[in-house]
ZAVO-662109 format. One record per residue (C-alpha): residue number from 0; y, x, z. Coordinates in steps of 0.5 Angstrom, whole numbers, plus 500, padded with zeros to 3 digits. Example, Ala and Ser with C-alpha at 12.3 -4.5 7.8 and 13.67 -1.06 7.14 Angstrom:
# ZAVO-662109
nr_Y_X_Z
0_491_525_516
1_498_527_514
END
This chain:
# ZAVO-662109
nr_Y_X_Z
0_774_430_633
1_773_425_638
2_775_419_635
3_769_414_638
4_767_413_645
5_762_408_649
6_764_408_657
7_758_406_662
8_762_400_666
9_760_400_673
10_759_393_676
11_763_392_682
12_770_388_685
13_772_395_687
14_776_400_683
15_772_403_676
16_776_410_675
17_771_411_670
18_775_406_667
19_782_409_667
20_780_415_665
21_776_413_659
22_782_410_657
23_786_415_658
24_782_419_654
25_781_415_648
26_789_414_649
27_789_422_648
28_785_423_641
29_787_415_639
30_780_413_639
31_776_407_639
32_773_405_646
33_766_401_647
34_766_399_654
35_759_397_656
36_757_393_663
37_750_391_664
38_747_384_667
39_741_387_671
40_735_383_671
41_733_382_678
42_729_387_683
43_722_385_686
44_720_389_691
45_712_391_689
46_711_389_696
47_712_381_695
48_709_381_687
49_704_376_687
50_709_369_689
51_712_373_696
52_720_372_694
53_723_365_692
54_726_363_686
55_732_362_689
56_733_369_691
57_731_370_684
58_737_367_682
59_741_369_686
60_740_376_684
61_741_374_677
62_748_371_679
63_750_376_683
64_749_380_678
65_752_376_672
66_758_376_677
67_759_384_677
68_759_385_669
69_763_380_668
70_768_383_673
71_767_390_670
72_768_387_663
73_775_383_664
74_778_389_668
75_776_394_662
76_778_389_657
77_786_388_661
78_786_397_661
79_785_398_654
80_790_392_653
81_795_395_657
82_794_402_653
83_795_399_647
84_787_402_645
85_783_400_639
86_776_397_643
87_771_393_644
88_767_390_650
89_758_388_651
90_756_385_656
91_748_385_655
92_742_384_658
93_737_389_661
94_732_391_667
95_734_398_670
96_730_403_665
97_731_399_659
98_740_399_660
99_739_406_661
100_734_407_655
101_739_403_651
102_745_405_653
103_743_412_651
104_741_410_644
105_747_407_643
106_751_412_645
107_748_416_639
108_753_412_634
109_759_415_639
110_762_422_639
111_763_421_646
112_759_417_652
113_763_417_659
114_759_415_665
115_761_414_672
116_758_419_678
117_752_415_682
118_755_414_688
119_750_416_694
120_748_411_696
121_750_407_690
122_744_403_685
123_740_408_683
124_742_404_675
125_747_409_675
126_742_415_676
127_737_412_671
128_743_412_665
129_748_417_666
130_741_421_666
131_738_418_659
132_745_419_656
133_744_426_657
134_736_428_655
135_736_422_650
136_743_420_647
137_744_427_643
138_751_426_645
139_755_430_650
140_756_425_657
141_763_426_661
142_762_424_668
143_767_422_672
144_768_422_680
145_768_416_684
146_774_419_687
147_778_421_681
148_785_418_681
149_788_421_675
150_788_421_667
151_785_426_663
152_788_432_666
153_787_439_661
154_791_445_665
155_785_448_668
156_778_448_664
157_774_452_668
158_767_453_662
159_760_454_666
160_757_460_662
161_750_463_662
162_748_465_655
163_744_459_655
164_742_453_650
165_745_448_653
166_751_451_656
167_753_453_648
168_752_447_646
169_757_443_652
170_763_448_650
171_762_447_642
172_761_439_643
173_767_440_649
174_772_444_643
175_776_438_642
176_778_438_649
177_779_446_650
178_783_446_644
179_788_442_648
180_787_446_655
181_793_451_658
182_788_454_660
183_781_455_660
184_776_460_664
185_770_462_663
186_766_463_669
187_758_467_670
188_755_466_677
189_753_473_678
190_745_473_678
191_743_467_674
192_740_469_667
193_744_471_661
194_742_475_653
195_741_481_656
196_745_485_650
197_751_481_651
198_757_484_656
199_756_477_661
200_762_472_658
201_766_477_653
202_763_475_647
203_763_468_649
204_772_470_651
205_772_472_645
206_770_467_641
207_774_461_644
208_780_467_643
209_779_466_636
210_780_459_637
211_787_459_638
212_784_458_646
213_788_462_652
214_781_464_656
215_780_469_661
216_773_471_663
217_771_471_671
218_764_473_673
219_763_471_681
220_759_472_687
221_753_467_688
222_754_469_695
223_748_466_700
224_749_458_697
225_746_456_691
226_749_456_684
227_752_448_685
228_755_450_691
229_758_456_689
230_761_453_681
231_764_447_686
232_766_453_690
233_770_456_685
234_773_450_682
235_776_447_688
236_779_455_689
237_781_456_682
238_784_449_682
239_781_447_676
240_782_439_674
241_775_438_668
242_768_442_668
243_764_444_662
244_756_445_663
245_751_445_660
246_746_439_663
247_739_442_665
248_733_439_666
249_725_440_665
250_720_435_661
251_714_432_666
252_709_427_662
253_716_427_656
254_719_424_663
255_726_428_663
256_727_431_671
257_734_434_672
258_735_442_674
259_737_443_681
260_743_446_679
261_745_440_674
262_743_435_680
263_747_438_685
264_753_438_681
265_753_431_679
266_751_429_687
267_758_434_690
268_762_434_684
269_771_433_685
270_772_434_678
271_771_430_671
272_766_435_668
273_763_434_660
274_755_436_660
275_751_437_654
276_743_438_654
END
């Protein structure tokens, strides 16, 4: 069940999708939502450490910064009302490294945790928490793209499967969400590892099969592009409208470093996509 969700609120004038798609999903599963927008504390360049920068740039920094959570928060606040959702709203104080590291623990007394895909050349604050709430929360993280236009939307849900931990951990923490699809397909990059005693795909078909699901089973060609590419790829052929995967990364000095394949999926992804790790 998933009846309490934490959005990351992205600070900008500019439209949040994240914030339309998470009311549409709290709106799905009437569920309570949290909307968090962080104030960043001011960023001095390790080149004028020492007395180099003013304070007025200082606070002004601060201000700006005040400014876009504070636009965050009313327009988060106005969406939730319109949708009639029970919510709440923050706005909290933190350097870079310490709202990701909060908001992951937040996250943890949610079932859900909603961030918005870093845009490229956006702050690396982005980066930094939807990273943490995936290696750190314990709880699943739905990404949302920066172009995303509709609500949630369950026609197609296409489940990235490699026989793997994190894979079997997205699909169980995604079952609230794939009992409500029209479909789902369950999709093996030819290549990649899986249980070598298991006919690739079939016994995870037939395990959502038991769940009531409608589910067919796709083993594609990973072809001369790498595993993101090729994912991206066939969601984009298959017309798929959500994204399931389990989130990979490795441990450097207890430092969590995305895999690549995760990585380029939240760099190119077009669709809402849930990861777990």
């Amino acid at each position: 069940m998933i009846k309490d969700i934490v959005v990351n609120l992205t600070p900008s004038d500019a439209r949040d999708p994240t914030v339309d798609y998470s009311v549409s999903v709290a709106a799905a599963f009437e569920a309570h939502l949290a909307g968090v927008a962080f104030i960043y504390d001011p960023v001095i360049p390790a080149t004028v450490m020492g007395g180099g920068i003013s304070a007025d740039l200082i606070e002004s920094q601060r201000v700006e910064s005040e400014k876009g959570a504070r636009t965050a928060a009313t327009r988060f606040d106005a969406a939730a009302k319109r949708a009639g959702l029970s919510f709440e709203k923050h706005e909290l104080s933190a350097s870079a490294a310490g709202a990701a590291d909060r908001f992951a623990h937040l996250a943890r007394r949610f079932d859900l945790a909603i961030v918005g895909q870093p845009q490229p050349d956006g702050p690396v604050m982005q980066d930094l928490v939807l990273e943490t709430a995936l290696f750190e929360s314990g709880r699943p993280v739905l990404a949302v793209p920066y172009i995303q236009k509709d609500g949630l939307t369950l026609d197609r849900v296409m489940l990235c499967w490699d026989g793997g931990r994190p894979a079997a951990r997205a699909i169980a923490d995604a079952m609230p969400l794939l009992v409500r699809a029209k479909a789902v397909e369950v999709v093996i990059i030819a290549g990649e590892r899986g249980k070598q005693d298991e006919i690739p795909g079939a016994d995870m078909g037939q395990h959502l099969a038991r769940h009531g699901l409608k589910v067919t089973v796709n083993r594609i060609p990973r072809g001369d592009v790498d595993v993101a590419d090729a994912i991206l790829s066939h969601a984009a052929d298959s017309a798929a409208d959500f994204m399931v995967m389990g989130g990979y990364g490795h441990s450097r000095l207890r430092e969590f470093i995305l895999g690549g394949a995760t990585r380029g999926i939240l760099q190119a992804m077009t669709v809402p996509t849930l990861l777990s790790h």
